[in-house]
CHARMM-style PDB file with segment names, atoms N, HN, CA, C and O in Angstrom:
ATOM      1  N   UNK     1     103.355   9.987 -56.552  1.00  0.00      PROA
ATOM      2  CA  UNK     1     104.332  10.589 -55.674  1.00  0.00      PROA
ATOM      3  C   UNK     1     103.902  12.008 -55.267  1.00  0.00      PROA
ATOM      4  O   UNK     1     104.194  12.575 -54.215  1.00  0.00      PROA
ATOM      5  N   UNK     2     103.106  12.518 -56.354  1.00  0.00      PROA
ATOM      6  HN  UNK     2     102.868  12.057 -57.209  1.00  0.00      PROA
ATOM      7  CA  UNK     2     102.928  13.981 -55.676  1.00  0.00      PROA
ATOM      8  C   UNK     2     101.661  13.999 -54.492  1.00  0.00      PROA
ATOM      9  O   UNK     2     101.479  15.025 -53.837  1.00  0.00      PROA
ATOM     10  N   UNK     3     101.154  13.271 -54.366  1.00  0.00      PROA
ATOM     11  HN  UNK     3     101.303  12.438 -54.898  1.00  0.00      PROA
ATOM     12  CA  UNK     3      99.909  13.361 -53.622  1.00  0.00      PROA
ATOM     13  C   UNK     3     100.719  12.416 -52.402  1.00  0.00      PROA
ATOM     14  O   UNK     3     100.172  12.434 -51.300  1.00  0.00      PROA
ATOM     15  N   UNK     4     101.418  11.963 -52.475  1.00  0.00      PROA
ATOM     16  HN  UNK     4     101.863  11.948 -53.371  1.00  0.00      PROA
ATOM     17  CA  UNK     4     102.694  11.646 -51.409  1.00  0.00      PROA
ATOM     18  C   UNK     4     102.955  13.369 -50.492  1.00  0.00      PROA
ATOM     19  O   UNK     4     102.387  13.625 -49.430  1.00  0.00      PROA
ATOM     20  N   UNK     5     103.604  14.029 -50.978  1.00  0.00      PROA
ATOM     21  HN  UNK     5     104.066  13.821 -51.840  1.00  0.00      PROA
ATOM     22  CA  UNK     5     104.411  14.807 -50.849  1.00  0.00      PROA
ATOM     23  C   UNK     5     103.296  15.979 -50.552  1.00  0.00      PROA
ATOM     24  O   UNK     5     103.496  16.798 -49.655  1.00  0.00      PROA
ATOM     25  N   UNK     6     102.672  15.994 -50.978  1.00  0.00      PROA
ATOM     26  HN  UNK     6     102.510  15.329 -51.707  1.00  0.00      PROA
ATOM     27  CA  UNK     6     101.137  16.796 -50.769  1.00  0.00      PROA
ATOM     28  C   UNK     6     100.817  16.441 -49.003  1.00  0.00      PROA
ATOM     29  O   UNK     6     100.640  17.296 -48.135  1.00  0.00      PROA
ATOM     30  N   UNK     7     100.811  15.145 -48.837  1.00  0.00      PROA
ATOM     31  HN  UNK     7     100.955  14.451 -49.541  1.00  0.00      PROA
ATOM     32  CA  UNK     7     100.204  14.934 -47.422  1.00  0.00      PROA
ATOM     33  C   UNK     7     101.093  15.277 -46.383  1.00  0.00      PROA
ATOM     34  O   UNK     7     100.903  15.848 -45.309  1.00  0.00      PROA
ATOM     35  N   UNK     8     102.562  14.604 -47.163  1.00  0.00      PROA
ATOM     36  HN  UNK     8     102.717  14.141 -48.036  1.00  0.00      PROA
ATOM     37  CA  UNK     8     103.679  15.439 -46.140  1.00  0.00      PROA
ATOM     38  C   UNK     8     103.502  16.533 -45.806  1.00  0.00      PROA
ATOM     39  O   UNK     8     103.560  16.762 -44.598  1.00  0.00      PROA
ATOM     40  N   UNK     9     103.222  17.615 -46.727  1.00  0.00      PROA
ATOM     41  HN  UNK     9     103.174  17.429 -47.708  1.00  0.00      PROA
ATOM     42  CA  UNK     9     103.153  19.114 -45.948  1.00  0.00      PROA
ATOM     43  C   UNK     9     101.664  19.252 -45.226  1.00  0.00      PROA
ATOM     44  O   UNK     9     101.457  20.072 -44.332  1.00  0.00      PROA
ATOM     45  N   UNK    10     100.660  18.344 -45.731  1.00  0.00      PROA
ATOM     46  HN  UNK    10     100.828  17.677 -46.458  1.00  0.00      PROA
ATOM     47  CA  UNK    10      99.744  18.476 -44.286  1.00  0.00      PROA
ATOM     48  C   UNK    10     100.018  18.404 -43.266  1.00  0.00      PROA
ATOM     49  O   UNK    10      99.913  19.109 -42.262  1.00  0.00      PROA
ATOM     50  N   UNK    11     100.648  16.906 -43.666  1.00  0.00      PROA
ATOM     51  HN  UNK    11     100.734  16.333 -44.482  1.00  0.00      PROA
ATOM     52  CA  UNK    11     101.014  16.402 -42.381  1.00  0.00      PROA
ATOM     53  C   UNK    11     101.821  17.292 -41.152  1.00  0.00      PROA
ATOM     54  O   UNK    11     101.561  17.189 -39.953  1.00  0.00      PROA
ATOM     55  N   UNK    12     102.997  18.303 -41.825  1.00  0.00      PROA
ATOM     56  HN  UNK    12     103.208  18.386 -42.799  1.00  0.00      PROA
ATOM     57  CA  UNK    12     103.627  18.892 -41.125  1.00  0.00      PROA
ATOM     58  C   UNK    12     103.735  20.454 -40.852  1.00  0.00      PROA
ATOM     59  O   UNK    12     104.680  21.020 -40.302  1.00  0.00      PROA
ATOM     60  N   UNK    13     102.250  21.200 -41.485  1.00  0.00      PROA
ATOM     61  HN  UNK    13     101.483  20.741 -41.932  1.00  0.00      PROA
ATOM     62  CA  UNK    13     101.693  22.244 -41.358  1.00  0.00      PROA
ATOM     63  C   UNK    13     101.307  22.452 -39.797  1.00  0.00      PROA
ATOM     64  O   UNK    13     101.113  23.627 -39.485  1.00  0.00      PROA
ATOM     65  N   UNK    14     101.205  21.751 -39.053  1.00  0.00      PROA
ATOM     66  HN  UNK    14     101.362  20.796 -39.307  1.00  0.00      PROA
ATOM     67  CA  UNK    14     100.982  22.309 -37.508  1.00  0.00      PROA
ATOM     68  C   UNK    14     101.588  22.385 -36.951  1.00  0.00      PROA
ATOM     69  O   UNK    14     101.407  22.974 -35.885  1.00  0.00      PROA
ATOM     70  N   UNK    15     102.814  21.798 -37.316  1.00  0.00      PROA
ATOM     71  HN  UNK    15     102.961  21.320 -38.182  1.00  0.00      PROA
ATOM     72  CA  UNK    15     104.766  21.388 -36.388  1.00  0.00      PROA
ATOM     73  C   UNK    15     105.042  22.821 -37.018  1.00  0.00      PROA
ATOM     74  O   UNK    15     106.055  23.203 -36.432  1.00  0.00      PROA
ATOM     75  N   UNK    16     104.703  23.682 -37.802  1.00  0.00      PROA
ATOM     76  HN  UNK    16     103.880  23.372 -38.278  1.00  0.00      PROA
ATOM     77  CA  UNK    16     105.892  24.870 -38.227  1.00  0.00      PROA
ATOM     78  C   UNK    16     105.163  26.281 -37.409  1.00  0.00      PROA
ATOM     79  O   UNK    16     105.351  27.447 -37.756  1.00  0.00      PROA
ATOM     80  N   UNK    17     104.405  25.883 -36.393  1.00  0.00      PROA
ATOM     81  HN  UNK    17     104.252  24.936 -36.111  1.00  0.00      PROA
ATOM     82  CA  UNK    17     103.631  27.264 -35.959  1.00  0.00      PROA
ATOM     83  C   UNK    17     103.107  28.209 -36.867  1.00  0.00      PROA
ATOM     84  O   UNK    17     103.347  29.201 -36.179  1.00  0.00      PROA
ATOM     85  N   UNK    18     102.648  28.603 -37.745  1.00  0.00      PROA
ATOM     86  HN  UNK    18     102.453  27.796 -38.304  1.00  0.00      PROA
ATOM     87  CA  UNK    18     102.619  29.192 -38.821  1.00  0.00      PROA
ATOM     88  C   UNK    18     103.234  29.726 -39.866  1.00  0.00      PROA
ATOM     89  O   UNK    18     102.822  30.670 -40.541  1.00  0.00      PROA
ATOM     90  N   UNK    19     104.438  28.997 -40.034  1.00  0.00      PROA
ATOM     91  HN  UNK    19     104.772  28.231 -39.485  1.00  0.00      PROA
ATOM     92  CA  UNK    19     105.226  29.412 -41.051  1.00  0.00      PROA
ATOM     93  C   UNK    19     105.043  28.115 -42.208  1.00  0.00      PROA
ATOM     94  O   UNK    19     105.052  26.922 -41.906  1.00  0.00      PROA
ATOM     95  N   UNK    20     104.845  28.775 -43.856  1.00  0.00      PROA
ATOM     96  HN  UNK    20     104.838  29.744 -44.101  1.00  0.00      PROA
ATOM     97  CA  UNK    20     104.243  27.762 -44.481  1.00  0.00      PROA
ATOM     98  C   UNK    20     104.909  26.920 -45.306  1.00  0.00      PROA
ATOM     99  O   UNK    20     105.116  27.594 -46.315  1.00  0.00      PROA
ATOM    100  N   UNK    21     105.146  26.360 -45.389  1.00  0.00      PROA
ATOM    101  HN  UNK    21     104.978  25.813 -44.568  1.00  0.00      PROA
ATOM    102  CA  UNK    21     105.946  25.464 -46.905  1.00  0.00      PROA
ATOM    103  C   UNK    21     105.004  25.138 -48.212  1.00  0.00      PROA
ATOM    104  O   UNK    21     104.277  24.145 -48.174  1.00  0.00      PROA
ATOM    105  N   UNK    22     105.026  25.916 -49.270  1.00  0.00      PROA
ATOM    106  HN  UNK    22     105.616  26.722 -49.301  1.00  0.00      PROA
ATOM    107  CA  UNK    22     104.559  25.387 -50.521  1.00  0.00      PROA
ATOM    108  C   UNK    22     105.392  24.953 -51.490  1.00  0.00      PROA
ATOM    109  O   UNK    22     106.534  25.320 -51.763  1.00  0.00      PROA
ATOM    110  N   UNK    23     104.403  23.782 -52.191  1.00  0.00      PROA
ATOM    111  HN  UNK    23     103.474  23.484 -51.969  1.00  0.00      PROA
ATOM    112  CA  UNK    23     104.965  23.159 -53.078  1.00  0.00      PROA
ATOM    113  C   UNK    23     105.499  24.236 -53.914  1.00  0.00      PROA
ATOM    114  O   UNK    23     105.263  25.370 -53.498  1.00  0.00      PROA
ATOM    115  N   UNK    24     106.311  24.111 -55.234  1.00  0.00      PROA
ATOM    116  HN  UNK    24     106.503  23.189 -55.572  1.00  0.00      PROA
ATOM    117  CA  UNK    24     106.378  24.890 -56.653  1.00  0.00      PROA
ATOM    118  C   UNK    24     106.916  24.017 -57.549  1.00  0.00      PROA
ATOM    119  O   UNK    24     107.338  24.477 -58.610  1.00  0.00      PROA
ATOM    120  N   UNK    25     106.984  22.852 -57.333  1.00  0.00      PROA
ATOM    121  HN  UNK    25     106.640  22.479 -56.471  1.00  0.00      PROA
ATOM    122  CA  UNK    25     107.167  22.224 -58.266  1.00  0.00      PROA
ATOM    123  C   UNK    25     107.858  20.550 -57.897  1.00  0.00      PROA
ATOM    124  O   UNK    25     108.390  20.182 -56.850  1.00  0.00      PROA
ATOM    125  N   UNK    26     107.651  19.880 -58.982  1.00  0.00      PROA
ATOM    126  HN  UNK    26     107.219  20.179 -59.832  1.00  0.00      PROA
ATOM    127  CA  UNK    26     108.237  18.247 -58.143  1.00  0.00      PROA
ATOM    128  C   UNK    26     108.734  17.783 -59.508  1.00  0.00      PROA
ATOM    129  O   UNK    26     107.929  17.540 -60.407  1.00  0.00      PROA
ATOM    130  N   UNK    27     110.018  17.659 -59.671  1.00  0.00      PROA
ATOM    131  HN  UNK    27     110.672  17.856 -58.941  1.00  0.00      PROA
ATOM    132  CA  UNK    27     110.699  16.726 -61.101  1.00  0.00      PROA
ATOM    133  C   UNK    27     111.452  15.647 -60.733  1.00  0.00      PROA
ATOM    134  O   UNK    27     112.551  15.842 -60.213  1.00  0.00      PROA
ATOM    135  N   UNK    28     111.093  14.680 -60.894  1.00  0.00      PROA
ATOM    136  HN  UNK    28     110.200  14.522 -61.316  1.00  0.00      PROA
ATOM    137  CA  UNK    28     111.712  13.454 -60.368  1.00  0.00      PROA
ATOM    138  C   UNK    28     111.967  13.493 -58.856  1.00  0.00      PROA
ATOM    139  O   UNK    28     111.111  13.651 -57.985  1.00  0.00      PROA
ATOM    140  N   UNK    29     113.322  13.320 -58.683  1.00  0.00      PROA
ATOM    141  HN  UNK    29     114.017  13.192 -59.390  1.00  0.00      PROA
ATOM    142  CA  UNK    29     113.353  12.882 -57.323  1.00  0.00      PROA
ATOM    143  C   UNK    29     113.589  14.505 -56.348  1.00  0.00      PROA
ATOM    144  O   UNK    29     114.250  14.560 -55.310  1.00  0.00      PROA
ATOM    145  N   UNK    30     113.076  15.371 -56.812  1.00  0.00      PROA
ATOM    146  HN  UNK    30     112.539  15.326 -57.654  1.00  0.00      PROA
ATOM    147  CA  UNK    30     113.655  16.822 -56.916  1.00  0.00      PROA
ATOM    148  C   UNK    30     112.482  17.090 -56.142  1.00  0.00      PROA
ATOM    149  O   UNK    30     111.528  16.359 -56.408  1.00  0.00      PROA
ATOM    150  N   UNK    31     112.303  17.982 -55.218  1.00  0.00      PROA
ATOM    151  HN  UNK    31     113.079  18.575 -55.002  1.00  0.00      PROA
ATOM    152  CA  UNK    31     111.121  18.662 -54.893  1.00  0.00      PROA
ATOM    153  C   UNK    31     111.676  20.518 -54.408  1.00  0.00      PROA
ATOM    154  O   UNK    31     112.406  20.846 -53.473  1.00  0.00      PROA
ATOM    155  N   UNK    32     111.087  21.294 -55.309  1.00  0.00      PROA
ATOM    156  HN  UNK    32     110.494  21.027 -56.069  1.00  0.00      PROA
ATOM    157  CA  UNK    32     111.335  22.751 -55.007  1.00  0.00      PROA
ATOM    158  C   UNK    32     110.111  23.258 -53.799  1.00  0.00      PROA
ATOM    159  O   UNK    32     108.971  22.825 -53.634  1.00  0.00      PROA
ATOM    160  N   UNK    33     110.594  23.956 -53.323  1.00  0.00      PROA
ATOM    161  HN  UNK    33     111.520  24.309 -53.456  1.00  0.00      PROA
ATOM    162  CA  UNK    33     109.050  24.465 -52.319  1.00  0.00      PROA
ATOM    163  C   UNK    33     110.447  26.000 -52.158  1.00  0.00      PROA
ATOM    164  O   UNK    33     111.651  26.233 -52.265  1.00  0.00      PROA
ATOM    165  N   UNK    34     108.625  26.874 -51.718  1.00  0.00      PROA
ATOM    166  HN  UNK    34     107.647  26.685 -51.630  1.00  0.00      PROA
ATOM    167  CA  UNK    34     108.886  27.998 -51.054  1.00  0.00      PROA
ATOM    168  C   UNK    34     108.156  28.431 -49.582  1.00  0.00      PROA
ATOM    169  O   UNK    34     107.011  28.722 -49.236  1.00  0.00      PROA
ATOM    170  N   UNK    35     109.397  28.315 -48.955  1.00  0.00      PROA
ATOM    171  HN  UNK    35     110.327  28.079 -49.237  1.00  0.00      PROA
ATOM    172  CA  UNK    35     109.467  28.908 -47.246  1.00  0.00      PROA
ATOM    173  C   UNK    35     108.353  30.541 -46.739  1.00  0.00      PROA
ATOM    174  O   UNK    35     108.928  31.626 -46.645  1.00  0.00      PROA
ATOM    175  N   UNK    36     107.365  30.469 -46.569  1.00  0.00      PROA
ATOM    176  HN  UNK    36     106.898  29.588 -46.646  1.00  0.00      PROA
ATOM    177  CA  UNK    36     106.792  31.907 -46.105  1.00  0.00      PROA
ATOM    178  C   UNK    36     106.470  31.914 -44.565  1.00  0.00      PROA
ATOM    179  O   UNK    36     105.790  31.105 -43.933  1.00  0.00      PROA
ATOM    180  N   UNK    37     107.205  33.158 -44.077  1.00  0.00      PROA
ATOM    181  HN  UNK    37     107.757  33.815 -44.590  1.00  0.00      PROA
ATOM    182  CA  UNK    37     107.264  33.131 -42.284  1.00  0.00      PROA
ATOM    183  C   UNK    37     106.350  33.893 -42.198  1.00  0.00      PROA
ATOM    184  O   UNK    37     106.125  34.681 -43.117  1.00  0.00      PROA
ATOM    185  N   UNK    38     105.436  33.850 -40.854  1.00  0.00      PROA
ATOM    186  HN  UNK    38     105.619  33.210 -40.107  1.00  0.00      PROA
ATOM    187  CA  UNK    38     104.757  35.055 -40.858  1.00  0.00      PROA
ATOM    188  C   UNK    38     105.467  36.305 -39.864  1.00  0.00      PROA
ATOM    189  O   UNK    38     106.197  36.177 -38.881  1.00  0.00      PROA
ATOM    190  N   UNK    39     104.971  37.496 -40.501  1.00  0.00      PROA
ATOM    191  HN  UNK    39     104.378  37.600 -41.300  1.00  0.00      PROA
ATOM    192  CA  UNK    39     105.207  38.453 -39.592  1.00  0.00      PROA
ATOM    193  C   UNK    39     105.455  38.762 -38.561  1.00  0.00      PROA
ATOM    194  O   UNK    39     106.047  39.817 -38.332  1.00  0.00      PROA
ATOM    195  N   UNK    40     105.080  37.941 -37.643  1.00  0.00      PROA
ATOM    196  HN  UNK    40     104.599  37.084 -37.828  1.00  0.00      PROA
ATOM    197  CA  UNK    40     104.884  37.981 -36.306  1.00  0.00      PROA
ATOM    198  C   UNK    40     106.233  36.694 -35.831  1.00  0.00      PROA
ATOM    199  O   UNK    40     107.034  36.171 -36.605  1.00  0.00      PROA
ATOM    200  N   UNK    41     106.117  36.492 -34.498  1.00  0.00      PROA
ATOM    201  HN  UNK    41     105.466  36.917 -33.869  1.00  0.00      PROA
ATOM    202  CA  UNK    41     107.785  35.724 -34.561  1.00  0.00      PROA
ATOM    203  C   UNK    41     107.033  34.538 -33.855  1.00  0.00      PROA
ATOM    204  O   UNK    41     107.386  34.151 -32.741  1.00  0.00      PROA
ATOM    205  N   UNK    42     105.851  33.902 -34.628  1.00  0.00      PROA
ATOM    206  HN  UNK    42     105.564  34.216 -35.533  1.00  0.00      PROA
ATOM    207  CA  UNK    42     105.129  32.964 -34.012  1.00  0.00      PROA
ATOM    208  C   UNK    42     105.561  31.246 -35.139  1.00  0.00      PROA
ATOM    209  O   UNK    42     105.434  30.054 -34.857  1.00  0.00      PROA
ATOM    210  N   UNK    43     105.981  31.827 -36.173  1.00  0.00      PROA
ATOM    211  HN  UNK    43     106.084  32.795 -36.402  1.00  0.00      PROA
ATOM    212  CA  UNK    43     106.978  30.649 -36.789  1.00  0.00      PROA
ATOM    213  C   UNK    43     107.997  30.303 -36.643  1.00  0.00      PROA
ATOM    214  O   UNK    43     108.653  31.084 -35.953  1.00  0.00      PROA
ATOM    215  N   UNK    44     108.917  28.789 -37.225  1.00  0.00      PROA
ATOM    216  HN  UNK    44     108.384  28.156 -37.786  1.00  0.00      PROA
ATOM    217  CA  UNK    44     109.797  28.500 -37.168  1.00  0.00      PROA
ATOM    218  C   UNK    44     110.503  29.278 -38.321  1.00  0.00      PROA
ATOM    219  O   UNK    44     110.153  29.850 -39.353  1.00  0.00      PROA
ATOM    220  N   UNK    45     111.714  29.015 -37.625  1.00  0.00      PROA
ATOM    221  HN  UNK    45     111.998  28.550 -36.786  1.00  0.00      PROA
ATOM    222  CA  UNK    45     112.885  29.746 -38.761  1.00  0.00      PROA
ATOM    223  C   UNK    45     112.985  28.792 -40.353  1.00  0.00      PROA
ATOM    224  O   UNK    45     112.547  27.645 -40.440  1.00  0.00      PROA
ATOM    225  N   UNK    46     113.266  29.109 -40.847  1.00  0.00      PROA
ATOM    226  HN  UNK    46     113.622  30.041 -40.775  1.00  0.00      PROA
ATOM    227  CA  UNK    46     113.200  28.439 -42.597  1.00  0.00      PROA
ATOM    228  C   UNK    46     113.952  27.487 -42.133  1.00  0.00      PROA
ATOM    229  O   UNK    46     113.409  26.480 -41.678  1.00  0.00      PROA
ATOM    230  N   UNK    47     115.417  27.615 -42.153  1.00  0.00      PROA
ATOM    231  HN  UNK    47     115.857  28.433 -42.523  1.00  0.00      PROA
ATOM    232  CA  UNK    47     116.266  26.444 -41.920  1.00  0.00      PROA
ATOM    233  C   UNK    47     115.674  25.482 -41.206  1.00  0.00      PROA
ATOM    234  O   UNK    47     115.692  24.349 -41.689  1.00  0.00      PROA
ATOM    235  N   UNK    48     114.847  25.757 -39.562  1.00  0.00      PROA
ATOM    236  HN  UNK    48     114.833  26.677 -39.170  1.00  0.00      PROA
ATOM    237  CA  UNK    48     114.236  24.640 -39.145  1.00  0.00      PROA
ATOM    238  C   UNK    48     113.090  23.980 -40.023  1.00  0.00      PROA
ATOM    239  O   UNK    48     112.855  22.779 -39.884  1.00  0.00      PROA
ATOM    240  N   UNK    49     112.465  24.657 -40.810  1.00  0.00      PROA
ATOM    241  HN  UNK    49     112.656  25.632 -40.923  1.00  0.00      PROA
ATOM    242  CA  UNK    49     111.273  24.075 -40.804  1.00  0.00      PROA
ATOM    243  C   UNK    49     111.439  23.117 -41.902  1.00  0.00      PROA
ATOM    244  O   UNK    49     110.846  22.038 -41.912  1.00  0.00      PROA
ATOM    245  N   UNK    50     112.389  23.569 -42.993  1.00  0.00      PROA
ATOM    246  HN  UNK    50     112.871  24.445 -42.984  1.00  0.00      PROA
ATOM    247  CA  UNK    50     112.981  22.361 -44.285  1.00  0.00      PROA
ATOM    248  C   UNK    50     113.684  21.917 -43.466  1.00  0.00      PROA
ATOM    249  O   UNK    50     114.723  21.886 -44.125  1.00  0.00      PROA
ATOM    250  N   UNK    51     113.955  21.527 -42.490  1.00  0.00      PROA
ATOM    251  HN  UNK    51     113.110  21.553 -41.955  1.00  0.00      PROA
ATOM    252  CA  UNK    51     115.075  20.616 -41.921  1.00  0.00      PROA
ATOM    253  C   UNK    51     114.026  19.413 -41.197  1.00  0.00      PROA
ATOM    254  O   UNK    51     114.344  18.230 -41.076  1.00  0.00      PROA
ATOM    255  N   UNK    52     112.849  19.947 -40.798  1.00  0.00      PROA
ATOM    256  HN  UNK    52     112.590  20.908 -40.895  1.00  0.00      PROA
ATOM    257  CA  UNK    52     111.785  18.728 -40.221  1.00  0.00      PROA
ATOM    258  C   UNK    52     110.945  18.609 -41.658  1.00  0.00      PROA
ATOM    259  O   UNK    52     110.005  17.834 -41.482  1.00  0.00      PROA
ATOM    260  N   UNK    53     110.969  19.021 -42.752  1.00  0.00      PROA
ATOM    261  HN  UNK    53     111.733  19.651 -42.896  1.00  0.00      PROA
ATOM    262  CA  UNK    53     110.453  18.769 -43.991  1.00  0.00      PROA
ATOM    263  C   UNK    53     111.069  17.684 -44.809  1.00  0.00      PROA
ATOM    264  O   UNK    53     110.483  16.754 -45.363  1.00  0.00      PROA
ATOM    265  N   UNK    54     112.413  17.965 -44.794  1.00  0.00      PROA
ATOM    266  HN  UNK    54     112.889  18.720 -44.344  1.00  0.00      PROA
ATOM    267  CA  UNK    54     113.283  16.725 -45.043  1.00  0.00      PROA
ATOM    268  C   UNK    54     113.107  15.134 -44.250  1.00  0.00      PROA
ATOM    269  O   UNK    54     113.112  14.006 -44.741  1.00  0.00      PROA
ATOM    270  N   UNK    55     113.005  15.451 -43.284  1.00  0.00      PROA
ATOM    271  HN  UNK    55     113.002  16.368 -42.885  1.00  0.00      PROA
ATOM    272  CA  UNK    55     113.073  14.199 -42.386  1.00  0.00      PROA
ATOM    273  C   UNK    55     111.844  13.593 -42.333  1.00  0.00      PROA
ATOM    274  O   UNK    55     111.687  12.440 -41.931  1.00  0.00      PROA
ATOM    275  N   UNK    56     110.721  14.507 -42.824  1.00  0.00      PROA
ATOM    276  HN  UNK    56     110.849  15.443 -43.151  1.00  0.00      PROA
ATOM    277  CA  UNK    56     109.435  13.873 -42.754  1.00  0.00      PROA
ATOM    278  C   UNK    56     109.123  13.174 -44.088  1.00  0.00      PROA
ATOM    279  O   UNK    56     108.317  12.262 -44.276  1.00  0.00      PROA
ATOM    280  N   UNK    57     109.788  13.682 -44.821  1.00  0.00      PROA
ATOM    281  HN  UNK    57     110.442  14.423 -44.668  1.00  0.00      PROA
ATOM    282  CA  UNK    57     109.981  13.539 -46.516  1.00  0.00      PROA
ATOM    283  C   UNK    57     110.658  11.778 -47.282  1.00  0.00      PROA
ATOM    284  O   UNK    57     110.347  10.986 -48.172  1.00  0.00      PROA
ATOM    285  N   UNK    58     111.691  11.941 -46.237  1.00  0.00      PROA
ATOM    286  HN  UNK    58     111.944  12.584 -45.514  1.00  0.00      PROA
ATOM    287  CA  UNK    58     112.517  10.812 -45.891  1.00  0.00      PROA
ATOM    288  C   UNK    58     111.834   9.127 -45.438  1.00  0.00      PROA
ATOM    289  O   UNK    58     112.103   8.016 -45.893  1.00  0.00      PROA
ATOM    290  N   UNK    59     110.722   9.633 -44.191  1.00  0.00      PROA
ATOM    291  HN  UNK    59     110.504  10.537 -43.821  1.00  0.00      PROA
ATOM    292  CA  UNK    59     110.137   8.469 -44.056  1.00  0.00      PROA
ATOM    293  C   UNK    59     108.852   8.650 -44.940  1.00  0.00      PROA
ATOM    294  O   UNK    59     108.142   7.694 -45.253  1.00  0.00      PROA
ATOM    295  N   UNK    60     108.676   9.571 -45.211  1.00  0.00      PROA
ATOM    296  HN  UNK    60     109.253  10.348 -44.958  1.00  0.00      PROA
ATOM    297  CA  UNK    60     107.444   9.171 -45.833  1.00  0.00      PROA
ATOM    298  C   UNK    60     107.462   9.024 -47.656  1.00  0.00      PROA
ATOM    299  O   UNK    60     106.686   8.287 -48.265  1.00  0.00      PROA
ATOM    300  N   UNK    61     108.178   9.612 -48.102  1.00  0.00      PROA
ATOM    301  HN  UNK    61     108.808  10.211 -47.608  1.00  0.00      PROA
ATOM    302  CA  UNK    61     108.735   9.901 -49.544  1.00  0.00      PROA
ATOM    303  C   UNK    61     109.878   9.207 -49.919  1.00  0.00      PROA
ATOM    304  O   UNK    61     110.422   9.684 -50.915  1.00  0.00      PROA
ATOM    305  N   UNK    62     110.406   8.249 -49.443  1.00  0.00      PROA
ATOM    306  HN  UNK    62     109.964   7.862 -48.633  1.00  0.00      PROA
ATOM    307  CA  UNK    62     112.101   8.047 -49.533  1.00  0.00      PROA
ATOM    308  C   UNK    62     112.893   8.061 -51.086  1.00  0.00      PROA
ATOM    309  O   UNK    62     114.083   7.938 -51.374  1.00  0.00      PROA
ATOM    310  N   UNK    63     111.587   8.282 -51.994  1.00  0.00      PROA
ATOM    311  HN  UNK    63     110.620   8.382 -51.760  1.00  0.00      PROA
ATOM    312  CA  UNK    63     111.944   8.580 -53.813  1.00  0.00      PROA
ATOM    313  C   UNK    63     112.393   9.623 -53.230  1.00  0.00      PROA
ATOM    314  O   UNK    63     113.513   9.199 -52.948  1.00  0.00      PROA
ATOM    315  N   UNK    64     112.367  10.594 -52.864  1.00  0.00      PROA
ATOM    316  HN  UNK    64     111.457  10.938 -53.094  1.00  0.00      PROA
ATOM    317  CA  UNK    64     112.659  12.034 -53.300  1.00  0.00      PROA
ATOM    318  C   UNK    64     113.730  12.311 -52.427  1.00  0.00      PROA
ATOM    319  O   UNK    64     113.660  12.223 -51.201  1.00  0.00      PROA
ATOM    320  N   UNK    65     114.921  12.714 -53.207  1.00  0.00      PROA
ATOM    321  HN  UNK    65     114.978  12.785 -54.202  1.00  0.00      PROA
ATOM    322  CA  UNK    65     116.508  12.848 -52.668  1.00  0.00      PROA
ATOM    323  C   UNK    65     116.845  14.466 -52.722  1.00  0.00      PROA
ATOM    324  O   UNK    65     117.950  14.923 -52.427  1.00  0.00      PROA
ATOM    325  N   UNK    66     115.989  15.066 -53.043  1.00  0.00      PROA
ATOM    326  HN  UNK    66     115.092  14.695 -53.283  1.00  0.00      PROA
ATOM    327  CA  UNK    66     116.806  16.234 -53.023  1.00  0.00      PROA
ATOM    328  C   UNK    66     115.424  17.580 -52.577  1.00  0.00      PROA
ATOM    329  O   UNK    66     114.335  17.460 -53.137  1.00  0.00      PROA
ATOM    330  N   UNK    67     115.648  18.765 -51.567  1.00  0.00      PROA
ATOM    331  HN  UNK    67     116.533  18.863 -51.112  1.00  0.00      PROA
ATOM    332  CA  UNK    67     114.655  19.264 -51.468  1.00  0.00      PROA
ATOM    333  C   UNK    67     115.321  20.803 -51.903  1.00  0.00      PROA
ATOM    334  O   UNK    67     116.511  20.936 -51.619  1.00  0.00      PROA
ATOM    335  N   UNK    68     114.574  22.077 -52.632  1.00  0.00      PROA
ATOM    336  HN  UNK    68     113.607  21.969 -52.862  1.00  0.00      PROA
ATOM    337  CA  UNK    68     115.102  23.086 -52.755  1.00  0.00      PROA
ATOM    338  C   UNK    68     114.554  23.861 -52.402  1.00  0.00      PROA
ATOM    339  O   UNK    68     113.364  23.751 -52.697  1.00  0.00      PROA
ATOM    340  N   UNK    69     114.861  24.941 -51.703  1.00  0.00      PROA
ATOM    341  HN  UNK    69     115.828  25.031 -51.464  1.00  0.00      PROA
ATOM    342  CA  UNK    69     114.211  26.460 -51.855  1.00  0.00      PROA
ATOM    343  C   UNK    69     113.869  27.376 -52.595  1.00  0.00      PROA
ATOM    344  O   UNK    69     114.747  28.126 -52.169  1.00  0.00      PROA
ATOM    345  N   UNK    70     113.389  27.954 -53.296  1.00  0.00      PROA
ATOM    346  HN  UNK    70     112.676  27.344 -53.643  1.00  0.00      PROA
ATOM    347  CA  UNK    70     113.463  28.716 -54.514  1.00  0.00      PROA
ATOM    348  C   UNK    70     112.469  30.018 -53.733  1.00  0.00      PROA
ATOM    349  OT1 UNK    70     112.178  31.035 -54.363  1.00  0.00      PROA
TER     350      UNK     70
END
């Protein structure tokens, strides 16, 4: 599952304009990540970008029910 969830954020590293999503951790159906924008106003906003993280997560992960910010 983690190498699941690994490709998801490849997968969806070019949809966030440069704003990044990292893993920090995966416990069961749980996945924590942390949101980093860059400086410049060339990323998506956090809320958007876990909001197309979820949905990508969904078809591609459908174990994993819950996503957090930390």
């Amino acid at each position: 599952m983690l190498e699941k969830v690994k490709a998801t954020l490849a997968k969806i590293r070019p949809m966030l304009g440069g704003t990044e999503i990292v893993l920090v951790d995966l416990n069961g159906d749980t996945v924590k990540v942390n949101v980093l924008i860059p400086g410049c106003a060339a990323g998506l906003p956090e809320e958007m970008a876990i909001e197309i993280f979820e949905d990508l997560l969904e078809e591609d992960v459908p174990e994993i029910k819950k996503v957090i910010v930390v």
